[in-house]
PLY file of the C-alpha trace (Angstrom):
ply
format ascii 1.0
element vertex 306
property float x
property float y
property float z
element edge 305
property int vertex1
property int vertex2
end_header
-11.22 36.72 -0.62
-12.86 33.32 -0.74
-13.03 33.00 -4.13
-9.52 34.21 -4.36
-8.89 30.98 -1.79
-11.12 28.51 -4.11
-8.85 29.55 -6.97
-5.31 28.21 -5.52
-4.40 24.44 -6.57
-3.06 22.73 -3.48
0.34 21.98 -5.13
1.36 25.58 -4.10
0.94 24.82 -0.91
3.41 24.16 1.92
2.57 21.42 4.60
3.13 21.12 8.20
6.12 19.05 9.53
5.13 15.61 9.55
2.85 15.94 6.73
3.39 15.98 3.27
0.88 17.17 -0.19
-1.48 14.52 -1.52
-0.28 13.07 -4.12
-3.82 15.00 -6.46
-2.51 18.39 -4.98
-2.38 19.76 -8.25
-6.30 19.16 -9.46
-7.14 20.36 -6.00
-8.37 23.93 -4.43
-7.22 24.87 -1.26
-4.70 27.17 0.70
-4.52 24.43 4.34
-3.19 21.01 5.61
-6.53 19.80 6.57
-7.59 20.19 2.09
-4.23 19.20 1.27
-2.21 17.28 3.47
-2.04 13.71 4.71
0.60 12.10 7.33
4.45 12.03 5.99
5.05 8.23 6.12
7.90 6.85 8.10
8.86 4.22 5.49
7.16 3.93 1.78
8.02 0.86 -0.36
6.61 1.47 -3.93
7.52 -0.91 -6.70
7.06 1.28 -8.82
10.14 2.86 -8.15
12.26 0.11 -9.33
13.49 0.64 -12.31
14.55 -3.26 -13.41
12.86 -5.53 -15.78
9.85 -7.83 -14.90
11.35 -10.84 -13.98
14.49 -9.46 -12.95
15.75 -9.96 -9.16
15.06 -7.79 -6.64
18.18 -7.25 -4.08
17.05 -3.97 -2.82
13.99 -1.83 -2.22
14.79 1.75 -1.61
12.16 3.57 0.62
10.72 6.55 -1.19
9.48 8.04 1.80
13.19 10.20 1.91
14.20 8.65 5.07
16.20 6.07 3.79
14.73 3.01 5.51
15.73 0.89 2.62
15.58 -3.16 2.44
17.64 -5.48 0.79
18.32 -9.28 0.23
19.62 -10.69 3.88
22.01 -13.70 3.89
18.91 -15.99 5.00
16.63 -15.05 2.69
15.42 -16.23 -0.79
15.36 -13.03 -3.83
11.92 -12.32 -4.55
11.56 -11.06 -8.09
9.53 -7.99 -10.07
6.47 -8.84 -11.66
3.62 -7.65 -13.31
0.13 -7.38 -11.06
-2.37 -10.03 -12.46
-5.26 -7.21 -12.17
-3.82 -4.68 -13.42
-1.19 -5.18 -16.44
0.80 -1.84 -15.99
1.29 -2.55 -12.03
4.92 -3.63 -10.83
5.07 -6.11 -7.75
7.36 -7.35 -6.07
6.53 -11.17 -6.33
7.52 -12.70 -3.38
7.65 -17.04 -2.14
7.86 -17.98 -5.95
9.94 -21.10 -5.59
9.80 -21.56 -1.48
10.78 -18.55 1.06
11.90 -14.99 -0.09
12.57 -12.05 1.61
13.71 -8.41 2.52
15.06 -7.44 5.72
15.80 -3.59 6.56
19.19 -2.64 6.67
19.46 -1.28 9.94
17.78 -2.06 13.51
15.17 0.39 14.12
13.44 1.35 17.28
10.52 -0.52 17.82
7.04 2.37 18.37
4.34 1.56 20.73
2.17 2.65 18.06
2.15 1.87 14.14
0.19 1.71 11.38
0.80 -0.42 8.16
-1.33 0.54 4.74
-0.05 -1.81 1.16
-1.29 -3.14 -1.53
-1.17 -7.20 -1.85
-2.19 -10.12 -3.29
-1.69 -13.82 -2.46
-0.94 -16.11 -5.19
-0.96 -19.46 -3.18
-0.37 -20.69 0.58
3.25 -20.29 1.57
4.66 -21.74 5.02
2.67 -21.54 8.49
1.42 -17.94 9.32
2.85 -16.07 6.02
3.95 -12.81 7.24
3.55 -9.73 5.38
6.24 -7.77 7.51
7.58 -8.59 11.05
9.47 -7.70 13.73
10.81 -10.48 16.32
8.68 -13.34 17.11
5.51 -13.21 19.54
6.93 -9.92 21.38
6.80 -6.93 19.45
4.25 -7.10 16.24
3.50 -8.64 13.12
1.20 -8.29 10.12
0.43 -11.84 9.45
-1.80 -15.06 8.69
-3.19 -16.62 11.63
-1.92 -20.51 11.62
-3.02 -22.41 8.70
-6.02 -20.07 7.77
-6.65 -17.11 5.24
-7.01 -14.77 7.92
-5.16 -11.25 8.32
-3.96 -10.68 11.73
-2.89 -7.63 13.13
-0.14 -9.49 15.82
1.24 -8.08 18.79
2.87 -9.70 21.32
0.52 -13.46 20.70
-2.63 -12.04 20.19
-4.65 -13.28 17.87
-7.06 -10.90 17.01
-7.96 -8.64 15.39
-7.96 -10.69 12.00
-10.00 -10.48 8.61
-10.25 -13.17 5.97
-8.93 -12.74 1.79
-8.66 -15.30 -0.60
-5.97 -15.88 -3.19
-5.52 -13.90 -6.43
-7.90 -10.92 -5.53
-5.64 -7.54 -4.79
-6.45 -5.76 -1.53
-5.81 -2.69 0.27
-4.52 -3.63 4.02
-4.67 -0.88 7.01
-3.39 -2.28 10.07
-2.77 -0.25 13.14
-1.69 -0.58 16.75
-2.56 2.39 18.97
-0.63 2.14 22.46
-2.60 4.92 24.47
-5.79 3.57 23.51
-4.70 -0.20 23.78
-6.69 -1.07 20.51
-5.40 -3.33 17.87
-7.27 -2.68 13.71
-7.40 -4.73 10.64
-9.26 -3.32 7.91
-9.02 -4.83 4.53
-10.55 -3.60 1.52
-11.56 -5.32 -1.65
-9.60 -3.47 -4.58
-12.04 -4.90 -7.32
-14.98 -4.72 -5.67
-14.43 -1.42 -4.27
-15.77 -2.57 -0.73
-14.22 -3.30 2.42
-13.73 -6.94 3.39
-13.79 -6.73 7.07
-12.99 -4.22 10.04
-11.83 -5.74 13.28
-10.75 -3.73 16.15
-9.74 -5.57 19.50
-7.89 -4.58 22.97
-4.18 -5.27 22.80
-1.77 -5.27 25.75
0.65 -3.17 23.01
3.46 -3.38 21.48
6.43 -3.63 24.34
8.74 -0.31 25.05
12.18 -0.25 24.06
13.88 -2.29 22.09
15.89 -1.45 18.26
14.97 -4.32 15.73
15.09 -5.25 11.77
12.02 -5.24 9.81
11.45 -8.63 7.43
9.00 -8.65 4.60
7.07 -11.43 3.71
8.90 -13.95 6.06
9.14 -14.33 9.68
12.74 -12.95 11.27
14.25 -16.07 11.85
11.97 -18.77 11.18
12.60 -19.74 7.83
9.29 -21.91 7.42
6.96 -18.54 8.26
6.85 -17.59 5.08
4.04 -15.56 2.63
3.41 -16.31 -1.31
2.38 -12.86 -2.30
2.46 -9.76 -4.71
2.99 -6.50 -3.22
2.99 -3.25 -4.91
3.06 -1.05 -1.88
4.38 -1.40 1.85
4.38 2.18 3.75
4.17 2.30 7.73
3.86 5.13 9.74
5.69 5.23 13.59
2.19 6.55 15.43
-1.38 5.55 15.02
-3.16 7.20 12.56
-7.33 8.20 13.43
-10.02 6.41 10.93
-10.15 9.33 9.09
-6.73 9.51 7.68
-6.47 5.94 7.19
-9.70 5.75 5.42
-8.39 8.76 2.87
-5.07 6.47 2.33
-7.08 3.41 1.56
-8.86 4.97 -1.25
-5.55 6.56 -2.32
-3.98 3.35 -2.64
-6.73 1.22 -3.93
-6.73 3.67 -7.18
-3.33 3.78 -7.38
-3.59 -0.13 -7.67
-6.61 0.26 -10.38
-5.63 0.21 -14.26
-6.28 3.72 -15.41
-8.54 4.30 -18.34
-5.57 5.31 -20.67
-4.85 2.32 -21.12
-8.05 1.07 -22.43
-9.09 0.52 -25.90
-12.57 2.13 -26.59
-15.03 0.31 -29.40
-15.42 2.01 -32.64
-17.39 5.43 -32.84
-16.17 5.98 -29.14
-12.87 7.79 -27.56
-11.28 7.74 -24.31
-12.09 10.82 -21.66
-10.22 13.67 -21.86
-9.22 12.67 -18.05
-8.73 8.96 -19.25
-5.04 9.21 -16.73
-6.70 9.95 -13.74
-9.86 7.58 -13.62
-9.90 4.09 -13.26
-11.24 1.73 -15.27
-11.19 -0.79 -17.97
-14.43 -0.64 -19.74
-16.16 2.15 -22.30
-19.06 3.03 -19.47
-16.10 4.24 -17.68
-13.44 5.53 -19.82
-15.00 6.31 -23.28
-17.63 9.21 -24.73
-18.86 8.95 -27.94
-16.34 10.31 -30.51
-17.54 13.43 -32.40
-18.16 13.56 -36.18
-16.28 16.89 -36.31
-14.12 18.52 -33.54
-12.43 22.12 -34.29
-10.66 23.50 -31.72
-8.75 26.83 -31.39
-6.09 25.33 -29.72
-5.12 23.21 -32.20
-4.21 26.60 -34.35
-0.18 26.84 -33.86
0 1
1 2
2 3
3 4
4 5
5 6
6 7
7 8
8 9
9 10
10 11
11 12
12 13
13 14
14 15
15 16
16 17
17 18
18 19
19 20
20 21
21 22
22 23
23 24
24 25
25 26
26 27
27 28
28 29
29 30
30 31
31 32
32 33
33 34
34 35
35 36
36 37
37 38
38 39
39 40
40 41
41 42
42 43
43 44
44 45
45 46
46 47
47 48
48 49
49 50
50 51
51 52
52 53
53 54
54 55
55 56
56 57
57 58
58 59
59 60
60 61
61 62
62 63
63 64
64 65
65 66
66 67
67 68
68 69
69 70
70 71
71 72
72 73
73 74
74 75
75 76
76 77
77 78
78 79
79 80
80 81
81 82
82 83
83 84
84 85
85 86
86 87
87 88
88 89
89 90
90 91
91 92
92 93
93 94
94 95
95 96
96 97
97 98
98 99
99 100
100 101
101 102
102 103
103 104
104 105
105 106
106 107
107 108
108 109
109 110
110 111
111 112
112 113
113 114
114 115
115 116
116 117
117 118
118 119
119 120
120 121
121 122
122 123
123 124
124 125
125 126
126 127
127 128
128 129
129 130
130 131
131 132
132 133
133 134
134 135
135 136
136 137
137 138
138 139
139 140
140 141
141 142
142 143
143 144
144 145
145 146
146 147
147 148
148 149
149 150
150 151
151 152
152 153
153 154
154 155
155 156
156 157
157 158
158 159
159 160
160 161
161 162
162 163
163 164
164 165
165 166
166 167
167 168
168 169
169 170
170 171
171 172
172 173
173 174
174 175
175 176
176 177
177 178
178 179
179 180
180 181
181 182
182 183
183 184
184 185
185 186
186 187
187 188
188 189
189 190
190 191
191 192
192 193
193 194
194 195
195 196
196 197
197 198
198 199
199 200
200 201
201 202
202 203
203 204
204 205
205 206
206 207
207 208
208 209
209 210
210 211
211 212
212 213
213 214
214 215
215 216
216 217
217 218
218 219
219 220
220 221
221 222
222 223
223 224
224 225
225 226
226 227
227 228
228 229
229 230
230 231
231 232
232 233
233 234
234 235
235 236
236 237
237 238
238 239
239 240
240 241
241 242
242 243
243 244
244 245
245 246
246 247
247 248
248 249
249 250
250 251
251 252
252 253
253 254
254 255
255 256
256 257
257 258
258 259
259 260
260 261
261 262
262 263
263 264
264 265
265 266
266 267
267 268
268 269
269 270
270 271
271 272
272 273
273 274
274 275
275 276
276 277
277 278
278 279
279 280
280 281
281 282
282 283
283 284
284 285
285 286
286 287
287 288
288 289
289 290
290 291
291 292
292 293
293 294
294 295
295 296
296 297
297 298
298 299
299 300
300 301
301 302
302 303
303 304
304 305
């Protein structure tokens, strides 16, 4: 019956192939992929699945996304290091350009899609070298995610186009969703403003595409060669998915991410004569509005009977 239905927590659920639970499944109601699903990612880089010290070197960055598309220090490349997010003190980053160019570089050559999309979580601490790549792949053929020249603008690049872009500015944290969609021959930035909760810009734009064929490494926050493309940044999440992914889904990741990139109430401290929400782990927020109720003068609960 419905109400049987309404009663089932997503969690218990099994996906399509190619899609995978949402990460809530388990404070969620429904029995189908359209409730509970989103898109399986091809590659997801979370840093908070390294398990070293802040400040320690980062020589590897193991893709969570159980595919194995794990990066690692390349023979040109600078060690970025893990850090702490300035906005939100129990975030890991990887901190990237600290002392000149850093990078990660894929450890295989992977075929190069028609059609991507790119969602993370950054921030820029300074200016780094000309265009300051967030991830690449060649130079001026197949795509980039990257500064235009000498500006603060986002560019989704493929082949040398310059648009679609969006501007940031340093030390704010932001959600990125670029995408590439070959059949359509459309090109998306959309950045959102994490502490704001707004979006920054959208920018679609016709693209040629990204060229057929080809098997190639992916670099993080440097360009593949070019030592002097470099990005000064903090990023907490890189994920990229092999197809173009509709507004909907991408929108729905966004918001995923930007919370995950929020401090969660737990961690505040409410004033006297208040308490944290019961929920306090799953909301986000850092003030008592948010996180706190007012804390009762007697509280007896059954529950606590052992």
């Amino acid at each position: 019956s419905d109400d049987q239905c309404c009663d089932k927590a997503c969690s218990s659920h099994q996906c399509a192939s190619g899609f995978q639970l949402l990460p809530d499944a388990g404070s969620i109601q429904g029995s189908d992929d359209a409730t509970c699903c989103q898109p399986a990612p091809w590659l997801f880089l979370d840093a908070r699945s390294i398990t070293s010290s802040s400040g320690s070197d980062v020589s590897e960055w193991k893709d969570s996304s159980g595919r194995s598309n794990n990066f690692a220090v390349a023979s040109d490349c600078g060690t970025p290091k893990l850090g702490i997010a300035s906005w939100n003190s129990a975030l890991p980053v990887v901190r990237f350009g600290i002392s000149g160019q850093t990078c990660l570089k894929s450890e295989v050559a992977h075929s190069v899609p028609t059609s991507a999309t790119f969602v993370g979580v950054v921030s820029w601490r300074g200016d780094g070298g000309n265009w300051e790549p967030i991830a690449a792949v060649s130079h001026d053929r197949y795509w980039t995610v990257r500064m235009v020249y000498n500006t603060r603008e986002l560019n989704m690049h493929v082949r040398n186009e310059q648009v679609p872009r969006v501007g940031v500015e340093l030390s704010k944290p932001y959600v990125f969703a670029a995408r590439v969609d070959g059949t359509g021959k459309k090109s998306y930035m959309w950045i959102y403003d994490i502490e704001k909760g707004v979006w920054a810009g959208k920018q679609v734009y016709n693209t040629e595409g990204i060229p057929s064929g080809g098997k190639e490494v992916i670099t993080l926050a440097r360009a593949s060669a070019k030592t002097w493309e470099w990005a000064q940044m903090d990023m907490a999440i890189f994920s990229m998915w092999d197809k173009f992914l509709d507004d909907s889904a991408v929108t729905h990741l966004v918001v995923q991410y930007a919370a995950t990139a929020q401090q969660a109430c737990s961690s505040h401290q409410c004033a006297s004569g208040f308490q944290l929400l019961p929920d306090a782990g799953s909301i986000q927020g850092s003030d008592d509005a948010t996180c706190c109720q007012p804390a009762p003068w007697l509280f007896l609960d059954a529950r606590s009977i052992t």
